[in-house]
Jmol script that loads the backbone (N, CA, C; Angstrom):
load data "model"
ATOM      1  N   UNK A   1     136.903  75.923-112.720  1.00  0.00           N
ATOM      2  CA  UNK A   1     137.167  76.081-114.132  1.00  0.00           C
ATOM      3  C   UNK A   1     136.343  77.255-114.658  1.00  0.00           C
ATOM      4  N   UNK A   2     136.846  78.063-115.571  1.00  0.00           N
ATOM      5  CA  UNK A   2     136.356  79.510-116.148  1.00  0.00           C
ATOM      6  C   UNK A   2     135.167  79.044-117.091  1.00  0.00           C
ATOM      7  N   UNK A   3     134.286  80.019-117.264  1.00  0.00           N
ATOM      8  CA  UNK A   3     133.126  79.878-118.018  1.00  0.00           C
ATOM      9  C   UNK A   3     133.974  79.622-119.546  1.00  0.00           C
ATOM     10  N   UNK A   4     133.130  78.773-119.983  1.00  0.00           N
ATOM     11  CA  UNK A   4     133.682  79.124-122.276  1.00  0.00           C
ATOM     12  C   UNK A   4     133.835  80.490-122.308  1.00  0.00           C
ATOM     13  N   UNK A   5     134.275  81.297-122.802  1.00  0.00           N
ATOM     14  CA  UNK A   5     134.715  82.590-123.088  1.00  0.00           C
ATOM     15  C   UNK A   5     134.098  82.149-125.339  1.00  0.00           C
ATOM     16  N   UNK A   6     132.819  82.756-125.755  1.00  0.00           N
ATOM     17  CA  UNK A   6     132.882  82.539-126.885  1.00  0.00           C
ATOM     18  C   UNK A   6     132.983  83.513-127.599  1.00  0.00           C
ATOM     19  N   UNK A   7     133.510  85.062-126.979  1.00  0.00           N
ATOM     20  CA  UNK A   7     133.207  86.241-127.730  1.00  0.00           C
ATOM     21  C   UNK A   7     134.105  85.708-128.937  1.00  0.00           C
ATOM     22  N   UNK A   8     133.813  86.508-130.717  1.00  0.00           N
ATOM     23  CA  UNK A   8     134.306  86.672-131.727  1.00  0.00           C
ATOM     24  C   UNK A   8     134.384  85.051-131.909  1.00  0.00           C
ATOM     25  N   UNK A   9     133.294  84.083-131.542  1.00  0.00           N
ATOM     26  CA  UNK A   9     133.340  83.308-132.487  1.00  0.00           C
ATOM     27  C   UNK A   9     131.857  82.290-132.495  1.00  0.00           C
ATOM     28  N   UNK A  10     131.661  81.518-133.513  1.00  0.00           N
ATOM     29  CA  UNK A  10     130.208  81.304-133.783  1.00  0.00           C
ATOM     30  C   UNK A  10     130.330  79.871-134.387  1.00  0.00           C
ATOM     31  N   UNK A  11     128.933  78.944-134.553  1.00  0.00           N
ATOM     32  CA  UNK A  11     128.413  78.363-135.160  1.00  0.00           C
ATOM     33  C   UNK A  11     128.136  78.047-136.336  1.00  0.00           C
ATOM     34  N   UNK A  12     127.685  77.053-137.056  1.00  0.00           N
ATOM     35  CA  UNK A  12     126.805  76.743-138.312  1.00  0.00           C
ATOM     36  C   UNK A  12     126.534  75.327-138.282  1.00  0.00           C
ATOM     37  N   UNK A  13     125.241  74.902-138.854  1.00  0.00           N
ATOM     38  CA  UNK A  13     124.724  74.019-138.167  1.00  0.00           C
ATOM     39  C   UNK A  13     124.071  73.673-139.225  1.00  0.00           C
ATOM     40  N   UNK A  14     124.312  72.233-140.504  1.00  0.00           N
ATOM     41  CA  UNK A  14     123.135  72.302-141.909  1.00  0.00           C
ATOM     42  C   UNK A  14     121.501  72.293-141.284  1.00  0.00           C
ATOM     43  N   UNK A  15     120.822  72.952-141.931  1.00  0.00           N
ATOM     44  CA  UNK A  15     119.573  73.489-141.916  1.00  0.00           C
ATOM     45  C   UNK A  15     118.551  71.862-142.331  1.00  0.00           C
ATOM     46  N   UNK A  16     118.624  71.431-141.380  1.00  0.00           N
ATOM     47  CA  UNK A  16     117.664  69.681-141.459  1.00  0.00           C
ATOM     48  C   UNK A  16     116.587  70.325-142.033  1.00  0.00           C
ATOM     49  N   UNK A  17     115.650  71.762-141.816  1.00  0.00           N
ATOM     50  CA  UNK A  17     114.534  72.109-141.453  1.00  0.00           C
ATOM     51  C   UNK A  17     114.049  72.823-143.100  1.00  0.00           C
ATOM     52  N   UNK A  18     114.963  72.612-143.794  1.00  0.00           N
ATOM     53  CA  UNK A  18     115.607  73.356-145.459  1.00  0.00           C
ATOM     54  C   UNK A  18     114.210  73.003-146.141  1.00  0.00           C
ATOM     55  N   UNK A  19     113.238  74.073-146.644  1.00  0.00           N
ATOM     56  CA  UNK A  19     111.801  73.622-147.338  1.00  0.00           C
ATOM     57  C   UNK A  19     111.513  74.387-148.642  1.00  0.00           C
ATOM     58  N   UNK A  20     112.579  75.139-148.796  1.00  0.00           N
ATOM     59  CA  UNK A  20     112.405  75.651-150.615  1.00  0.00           C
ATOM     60  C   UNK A  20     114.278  76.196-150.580  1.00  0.00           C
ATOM     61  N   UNK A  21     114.409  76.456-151.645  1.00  0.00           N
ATOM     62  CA  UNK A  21     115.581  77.334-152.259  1.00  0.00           C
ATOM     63  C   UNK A  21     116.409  78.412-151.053  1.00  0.00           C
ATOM     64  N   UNK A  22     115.316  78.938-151.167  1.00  0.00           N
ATOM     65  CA  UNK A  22     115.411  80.127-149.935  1.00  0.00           C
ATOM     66  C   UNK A  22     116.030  80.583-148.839  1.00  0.00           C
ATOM     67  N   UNK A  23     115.552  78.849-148.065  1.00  0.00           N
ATOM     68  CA  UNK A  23     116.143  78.797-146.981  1.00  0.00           C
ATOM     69  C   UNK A  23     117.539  78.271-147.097  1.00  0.00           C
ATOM     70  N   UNK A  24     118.342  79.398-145.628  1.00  0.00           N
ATOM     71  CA  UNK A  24     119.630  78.324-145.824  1.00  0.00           C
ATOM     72  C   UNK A  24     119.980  77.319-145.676  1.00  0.00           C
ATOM     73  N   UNK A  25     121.301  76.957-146.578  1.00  0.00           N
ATOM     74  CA  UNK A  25     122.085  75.291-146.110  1.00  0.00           C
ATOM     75  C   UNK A  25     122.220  75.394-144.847  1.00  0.00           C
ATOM     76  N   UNK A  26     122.591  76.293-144.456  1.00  0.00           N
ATOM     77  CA  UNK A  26     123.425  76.578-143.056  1.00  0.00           C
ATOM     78  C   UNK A  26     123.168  77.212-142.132  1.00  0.00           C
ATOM     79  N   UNK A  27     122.323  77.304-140.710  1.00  0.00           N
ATOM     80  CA  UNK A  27     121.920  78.594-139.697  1.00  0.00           C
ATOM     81  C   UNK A  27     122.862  78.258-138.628  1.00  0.00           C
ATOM     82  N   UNK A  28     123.242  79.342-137.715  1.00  0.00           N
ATOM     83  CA  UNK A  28     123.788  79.270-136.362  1.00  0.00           C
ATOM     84  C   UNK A  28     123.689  80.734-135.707  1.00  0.00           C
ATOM     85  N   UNK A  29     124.802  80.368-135.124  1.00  0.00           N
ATOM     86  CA  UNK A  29     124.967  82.090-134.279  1.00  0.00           C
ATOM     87  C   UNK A  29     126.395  82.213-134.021  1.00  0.00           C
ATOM     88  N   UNK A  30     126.487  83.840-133.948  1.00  0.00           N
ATOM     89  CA  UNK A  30     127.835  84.001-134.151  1.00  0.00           C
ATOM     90  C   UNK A  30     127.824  85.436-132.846  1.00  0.00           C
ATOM     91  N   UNK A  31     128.720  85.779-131.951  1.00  0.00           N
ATOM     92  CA  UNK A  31     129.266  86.507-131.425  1.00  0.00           C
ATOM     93  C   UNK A  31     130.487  87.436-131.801  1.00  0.00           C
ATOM     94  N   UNK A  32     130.281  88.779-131.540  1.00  0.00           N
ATOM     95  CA  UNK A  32     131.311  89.955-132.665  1.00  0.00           C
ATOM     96  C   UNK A  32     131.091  90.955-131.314  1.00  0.00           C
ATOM     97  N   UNK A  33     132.653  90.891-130.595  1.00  0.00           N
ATOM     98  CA  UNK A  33     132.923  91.850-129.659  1.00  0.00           C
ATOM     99  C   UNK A  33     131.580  92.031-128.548  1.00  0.00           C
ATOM    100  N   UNK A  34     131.007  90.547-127.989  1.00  0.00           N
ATOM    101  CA  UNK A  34     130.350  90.772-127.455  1.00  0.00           C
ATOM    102  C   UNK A  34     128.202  90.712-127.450  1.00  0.00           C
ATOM    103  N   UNK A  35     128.695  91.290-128.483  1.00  0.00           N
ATOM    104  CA  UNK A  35     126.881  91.004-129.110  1.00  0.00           C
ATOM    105  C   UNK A  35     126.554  89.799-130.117  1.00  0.00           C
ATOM    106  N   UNK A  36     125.385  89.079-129.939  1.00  0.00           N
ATOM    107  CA  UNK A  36     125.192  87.788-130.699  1.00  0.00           C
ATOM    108  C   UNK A  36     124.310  88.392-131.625  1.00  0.00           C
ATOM    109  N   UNK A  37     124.662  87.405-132.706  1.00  0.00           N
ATOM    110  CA  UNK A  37     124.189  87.587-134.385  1.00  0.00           C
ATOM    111  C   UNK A  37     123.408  86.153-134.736  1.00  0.00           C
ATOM    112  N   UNK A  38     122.577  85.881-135.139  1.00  0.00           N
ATOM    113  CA  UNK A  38     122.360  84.961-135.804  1.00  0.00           C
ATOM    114  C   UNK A  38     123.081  85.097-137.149  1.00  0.00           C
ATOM    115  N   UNK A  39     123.536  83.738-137.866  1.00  0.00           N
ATOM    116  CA  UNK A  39     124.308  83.445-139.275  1.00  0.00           C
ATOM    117  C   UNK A  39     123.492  82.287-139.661  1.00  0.00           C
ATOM    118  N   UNK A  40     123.794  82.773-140.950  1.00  0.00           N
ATOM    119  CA  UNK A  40     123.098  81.745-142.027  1.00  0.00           C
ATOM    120  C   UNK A  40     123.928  81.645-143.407  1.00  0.00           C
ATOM    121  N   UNK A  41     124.046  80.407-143.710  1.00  0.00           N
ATOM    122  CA  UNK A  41     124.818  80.240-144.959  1.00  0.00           C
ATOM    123  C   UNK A  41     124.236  79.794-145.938  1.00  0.00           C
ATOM    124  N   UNK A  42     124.509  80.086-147.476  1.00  0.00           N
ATOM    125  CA  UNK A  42     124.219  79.310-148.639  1.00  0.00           C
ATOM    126  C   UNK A  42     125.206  78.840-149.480  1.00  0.00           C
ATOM    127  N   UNK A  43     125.372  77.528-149.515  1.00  0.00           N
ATOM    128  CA  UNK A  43     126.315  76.951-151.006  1.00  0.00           C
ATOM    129  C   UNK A  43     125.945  78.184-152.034  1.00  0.00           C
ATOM    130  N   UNK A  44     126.483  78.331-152.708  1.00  0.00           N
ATOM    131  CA  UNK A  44     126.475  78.659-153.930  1.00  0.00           C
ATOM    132  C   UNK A  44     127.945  78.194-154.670  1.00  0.00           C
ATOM    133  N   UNK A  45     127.797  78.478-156.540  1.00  0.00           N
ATOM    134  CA  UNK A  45     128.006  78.359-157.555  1.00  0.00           C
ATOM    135  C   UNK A  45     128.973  79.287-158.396  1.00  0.00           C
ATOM    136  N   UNK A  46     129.730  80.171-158.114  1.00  0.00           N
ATOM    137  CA  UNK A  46     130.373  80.722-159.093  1.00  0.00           C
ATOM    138  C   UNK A  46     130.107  80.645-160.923  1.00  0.00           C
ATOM    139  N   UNK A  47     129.575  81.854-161.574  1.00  0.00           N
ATOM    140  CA  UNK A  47     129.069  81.406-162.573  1.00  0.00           C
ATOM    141  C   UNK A  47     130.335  80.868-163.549  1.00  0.00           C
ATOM    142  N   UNK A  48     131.301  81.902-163.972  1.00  0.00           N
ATOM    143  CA  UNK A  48     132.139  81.907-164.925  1.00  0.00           C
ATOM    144  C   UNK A  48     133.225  80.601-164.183  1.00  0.00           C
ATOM    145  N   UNK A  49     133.743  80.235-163.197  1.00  0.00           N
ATOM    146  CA  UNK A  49     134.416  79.398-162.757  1.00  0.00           C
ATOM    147  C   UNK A  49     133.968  78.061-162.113  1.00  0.00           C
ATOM    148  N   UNK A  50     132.719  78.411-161.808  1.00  0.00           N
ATOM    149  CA  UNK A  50     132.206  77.069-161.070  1.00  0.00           C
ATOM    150  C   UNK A  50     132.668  76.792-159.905  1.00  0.00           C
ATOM    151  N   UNK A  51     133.297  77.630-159.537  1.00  0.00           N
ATOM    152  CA  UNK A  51     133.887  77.327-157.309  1.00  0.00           C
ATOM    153  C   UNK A  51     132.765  77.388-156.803  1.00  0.00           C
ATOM    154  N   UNK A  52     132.838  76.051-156.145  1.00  0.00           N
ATOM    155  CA  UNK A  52     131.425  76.853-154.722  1.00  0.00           C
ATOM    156  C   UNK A  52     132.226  77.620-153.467  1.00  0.00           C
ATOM    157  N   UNK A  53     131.132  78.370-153.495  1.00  0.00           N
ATOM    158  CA  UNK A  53     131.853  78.993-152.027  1.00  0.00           C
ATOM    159  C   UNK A  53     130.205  79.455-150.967  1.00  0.00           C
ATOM    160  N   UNK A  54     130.274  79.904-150.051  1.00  0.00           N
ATOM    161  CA  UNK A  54     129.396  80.209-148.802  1.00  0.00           C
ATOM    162  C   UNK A  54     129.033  81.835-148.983  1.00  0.00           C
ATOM    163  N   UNK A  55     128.013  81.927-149.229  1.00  0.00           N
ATOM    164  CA  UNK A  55     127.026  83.405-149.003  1.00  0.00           C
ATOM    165  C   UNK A  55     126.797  83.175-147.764  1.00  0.00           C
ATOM    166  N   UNK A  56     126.611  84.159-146.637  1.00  0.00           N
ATOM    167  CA  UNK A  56     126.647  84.777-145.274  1.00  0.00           C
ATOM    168  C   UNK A  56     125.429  85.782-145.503  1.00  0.00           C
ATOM    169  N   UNK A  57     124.947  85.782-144.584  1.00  0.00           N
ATOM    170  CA  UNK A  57     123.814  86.846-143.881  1.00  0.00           C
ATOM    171  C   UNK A  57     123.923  86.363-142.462  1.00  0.00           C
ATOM    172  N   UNK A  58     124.345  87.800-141.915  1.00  0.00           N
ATOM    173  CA  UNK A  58     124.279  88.182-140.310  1.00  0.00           C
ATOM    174  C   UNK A  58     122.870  88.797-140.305  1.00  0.00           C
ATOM    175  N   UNK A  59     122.323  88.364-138.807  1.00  0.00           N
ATOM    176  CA  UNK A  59     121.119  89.406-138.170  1.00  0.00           C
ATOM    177  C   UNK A  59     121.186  89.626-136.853  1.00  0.00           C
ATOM    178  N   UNK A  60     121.140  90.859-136.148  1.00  0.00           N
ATOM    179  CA  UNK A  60     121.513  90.851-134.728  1.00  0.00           C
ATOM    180  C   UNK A  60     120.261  90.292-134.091  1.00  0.00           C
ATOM    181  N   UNK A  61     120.317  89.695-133.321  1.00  0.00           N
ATOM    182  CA  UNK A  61     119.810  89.204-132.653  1.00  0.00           C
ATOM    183  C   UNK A  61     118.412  90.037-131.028  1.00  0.00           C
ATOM    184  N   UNK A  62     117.676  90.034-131.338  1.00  0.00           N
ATOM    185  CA  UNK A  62     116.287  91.031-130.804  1.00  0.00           C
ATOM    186  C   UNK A  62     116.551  90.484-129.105  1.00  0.00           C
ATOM    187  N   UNK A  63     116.755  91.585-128.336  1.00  0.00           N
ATOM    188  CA  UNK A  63     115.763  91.470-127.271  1.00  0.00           C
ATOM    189  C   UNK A  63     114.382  91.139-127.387  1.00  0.00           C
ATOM    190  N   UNK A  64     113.996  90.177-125.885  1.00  0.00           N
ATOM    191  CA  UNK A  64     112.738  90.254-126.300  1.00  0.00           C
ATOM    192  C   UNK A  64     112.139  91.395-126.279  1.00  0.00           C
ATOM    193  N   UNK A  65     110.755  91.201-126.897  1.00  0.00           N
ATOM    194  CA  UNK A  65     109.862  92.867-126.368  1.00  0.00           C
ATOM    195  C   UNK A  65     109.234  93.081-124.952  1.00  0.00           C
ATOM    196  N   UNK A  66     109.637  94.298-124.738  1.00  0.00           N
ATOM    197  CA  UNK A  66     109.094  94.961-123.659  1.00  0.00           C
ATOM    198  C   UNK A  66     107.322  94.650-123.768  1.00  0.00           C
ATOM    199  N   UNK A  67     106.734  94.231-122.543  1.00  0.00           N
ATOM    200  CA  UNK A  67     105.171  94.173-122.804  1.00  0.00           C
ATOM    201  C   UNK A  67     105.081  95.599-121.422  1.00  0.00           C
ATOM    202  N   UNK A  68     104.075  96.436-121.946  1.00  0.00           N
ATOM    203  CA  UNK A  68     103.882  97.336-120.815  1.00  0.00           C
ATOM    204  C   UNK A  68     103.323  96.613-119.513  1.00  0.00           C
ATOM    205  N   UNK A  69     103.502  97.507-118.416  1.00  0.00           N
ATOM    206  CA  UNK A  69     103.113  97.289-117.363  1.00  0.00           C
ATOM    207  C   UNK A  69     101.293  97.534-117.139  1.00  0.00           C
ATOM    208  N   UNK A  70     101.186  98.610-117.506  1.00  0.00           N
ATOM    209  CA  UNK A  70     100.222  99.359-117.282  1.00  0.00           C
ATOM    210  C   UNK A  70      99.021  98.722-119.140  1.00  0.00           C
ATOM    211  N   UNK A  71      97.440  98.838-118.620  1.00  0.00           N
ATOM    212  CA  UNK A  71      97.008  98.616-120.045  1.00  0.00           C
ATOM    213  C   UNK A  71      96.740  99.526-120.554  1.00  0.00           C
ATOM    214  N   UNK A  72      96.917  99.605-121.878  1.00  0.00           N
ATOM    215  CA  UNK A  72      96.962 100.991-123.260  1.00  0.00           C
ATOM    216  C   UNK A  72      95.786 101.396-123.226  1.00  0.00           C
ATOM    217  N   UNK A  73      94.338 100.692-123.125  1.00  0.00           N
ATOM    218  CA  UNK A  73      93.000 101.124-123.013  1.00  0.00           C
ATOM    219  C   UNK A  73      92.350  99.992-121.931  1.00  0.00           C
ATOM    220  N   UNK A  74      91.359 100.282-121.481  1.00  0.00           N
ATOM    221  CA  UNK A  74      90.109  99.709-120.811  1.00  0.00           C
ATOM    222  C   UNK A  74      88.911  99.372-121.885  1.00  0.00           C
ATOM    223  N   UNK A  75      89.428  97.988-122.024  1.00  0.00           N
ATOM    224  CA  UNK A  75      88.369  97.523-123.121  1.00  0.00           C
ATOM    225  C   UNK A  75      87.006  97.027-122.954  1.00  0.00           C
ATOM    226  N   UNK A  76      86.844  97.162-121.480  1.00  0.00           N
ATOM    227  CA  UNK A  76      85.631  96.910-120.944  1.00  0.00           C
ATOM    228  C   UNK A  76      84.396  97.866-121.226  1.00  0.00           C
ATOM    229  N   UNK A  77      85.255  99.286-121.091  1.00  0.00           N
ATOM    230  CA  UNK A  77      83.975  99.943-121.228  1.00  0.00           C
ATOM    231  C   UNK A  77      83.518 100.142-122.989  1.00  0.00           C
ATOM    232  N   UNK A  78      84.289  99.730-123.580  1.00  0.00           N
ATOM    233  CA  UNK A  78      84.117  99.618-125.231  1.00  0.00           C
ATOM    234  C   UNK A  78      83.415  99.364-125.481  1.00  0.00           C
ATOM    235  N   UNK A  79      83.025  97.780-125.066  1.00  0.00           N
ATOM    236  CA  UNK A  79      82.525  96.927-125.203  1.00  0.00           C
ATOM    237  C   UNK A  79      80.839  97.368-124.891  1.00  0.00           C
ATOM    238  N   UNK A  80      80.033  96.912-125.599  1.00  0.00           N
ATOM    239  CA  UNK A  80      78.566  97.183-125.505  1.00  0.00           C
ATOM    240  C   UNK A  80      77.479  95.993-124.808  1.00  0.00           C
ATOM    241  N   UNK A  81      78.423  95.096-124.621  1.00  0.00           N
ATOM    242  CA  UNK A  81      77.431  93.978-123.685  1.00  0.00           C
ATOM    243  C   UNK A  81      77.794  93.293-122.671  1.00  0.00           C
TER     244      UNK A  81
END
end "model"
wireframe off; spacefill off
backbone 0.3
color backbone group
């Protein structure tokens, strides 16, 4: 049987972890031609009509960081004792 194939489609998941305003109702992750995004949603309010509807913020998602191989200084000899 073939792997899930999830390109161009994603998650949302309510935010149990929710500790002011701020944070979203809603976090997950989302895939777009290949590269993963974290998503996050907010209820909101429509002022003049009152519809709720979902605010979105995408963030691509970080490699981790490179740590060098080699060290940037010798902190031994810095050091005075």
């Amino acid at each position: 049987m073939p792997d899930y194939d999830d390109t161009n489609k994603g998650v949302l998941f309510r935010n149990e972890r929710k500790e002011n305003e701020k944070h979203s109702d809603y976090n997950g992750n989302i895939n777009v031609n290949g590269q993963e995004y974290w998503l996050n949603a907010w209820i909101k309010e429509a002022k003049g009509s009152g519809k709720k509807f979902m605010s979105l913020s995408v963030k691509a998602k970080e490699s981790a960081p490179v740590i060098p191989s080699t060290p940037l200084a010798d902190f031994d000899k810095d050091i005075p004792f």
